[in-house]
C-alpha positions in Angstrom: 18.3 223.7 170.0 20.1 224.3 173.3 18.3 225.5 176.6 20.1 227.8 178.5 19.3 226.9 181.8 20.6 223.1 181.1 24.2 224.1 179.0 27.1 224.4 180.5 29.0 225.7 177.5 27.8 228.0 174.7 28.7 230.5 171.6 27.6 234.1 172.0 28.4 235.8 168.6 28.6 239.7 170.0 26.5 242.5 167.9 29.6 244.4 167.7 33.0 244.2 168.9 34.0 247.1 170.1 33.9 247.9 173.8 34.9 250.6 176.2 37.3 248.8 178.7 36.3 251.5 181.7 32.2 250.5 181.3 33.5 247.0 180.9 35.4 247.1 184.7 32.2 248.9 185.8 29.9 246.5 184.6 31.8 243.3 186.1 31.5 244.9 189.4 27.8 245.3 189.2 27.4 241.8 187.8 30.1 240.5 191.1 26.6 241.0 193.1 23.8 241.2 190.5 25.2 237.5 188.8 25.0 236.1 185.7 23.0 238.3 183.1 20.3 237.8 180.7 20.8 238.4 177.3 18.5 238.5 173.9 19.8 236.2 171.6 18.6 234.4 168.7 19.9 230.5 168.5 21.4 230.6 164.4 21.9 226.2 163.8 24.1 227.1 161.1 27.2 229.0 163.0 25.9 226.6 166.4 26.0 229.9 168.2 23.5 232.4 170.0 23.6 236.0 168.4 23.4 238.2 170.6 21.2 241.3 170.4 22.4 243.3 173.3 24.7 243.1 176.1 28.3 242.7 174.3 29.8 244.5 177.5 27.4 242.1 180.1 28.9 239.2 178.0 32.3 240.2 178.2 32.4 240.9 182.1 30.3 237.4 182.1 33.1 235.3 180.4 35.6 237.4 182.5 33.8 236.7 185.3 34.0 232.8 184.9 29.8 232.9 184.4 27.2 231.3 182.3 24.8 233.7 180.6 21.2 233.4 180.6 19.3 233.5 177.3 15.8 235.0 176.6 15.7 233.8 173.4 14.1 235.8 170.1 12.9 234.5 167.4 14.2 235.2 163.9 12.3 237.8 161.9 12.0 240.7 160.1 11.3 242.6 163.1 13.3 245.8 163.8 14.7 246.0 168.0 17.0 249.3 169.3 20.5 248.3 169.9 21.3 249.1 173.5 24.6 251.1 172.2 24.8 255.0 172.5 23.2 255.4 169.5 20.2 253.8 170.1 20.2 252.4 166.5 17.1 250.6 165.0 18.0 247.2 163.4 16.4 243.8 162.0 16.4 241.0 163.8 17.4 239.0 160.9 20.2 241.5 159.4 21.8 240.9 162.8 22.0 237.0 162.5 22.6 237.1 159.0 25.9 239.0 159.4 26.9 237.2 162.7 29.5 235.2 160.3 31.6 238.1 160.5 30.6 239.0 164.3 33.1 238.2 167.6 32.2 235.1 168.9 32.8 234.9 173.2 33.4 231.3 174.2 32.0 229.9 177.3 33.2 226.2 178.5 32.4 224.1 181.1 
């Protein structure tokens, strides 16, 4: 399994794809001082990717931004987390990962 603080390229598969391209701008300015953010991701072998459990707008601004995302990596379970959307939806952990075949995946190179 990767560590995030060694790569220099990763896979980020988003929890959703939409975005709102206003809080995007607004978020890469904060992130032009704050840096590089740290997202909740669980590492899935089989699609070689991190899913992501929050942050799809962070790791936008971040690819945008020409920087490397930090992971604090989950674990895969059963256990249910609040989406940090407007909704403030409960999902599983693994429901998440198990549909990231079908999720966006951001690109970050060296």
């Amino acid at each position: 399994m990767p560590t995030s603080s060694t790569e220099s390229s990763m896979r980020i598969a988003l929890v959703h794809e939409h975005f709102d391209a206003d809080h995007l701008e607004a978020v890469k300015a904060e992130m032009l001082t704050l840096g590089a953010p740290t997202i909740r991701a669980v590492w899935m072998e089989v699609y070689g990717a991190w899913v992501a459990l929050e942050g799809c707008h962070r790791i936008r601004a971040a690819q945008a931004l020409g920087l490397l995302p930090l992971i604090d990596e989950v674990e895969y379970s059963n256990d249910s987390i609040v989406l940090d959307d407007k909704d403030g939806d409960e999902w599983q952990i693994s429901a998440i990962c198990d549909q990231a075949c079908r999720a966006h995946v951001i690109e970050f190179a060296a």
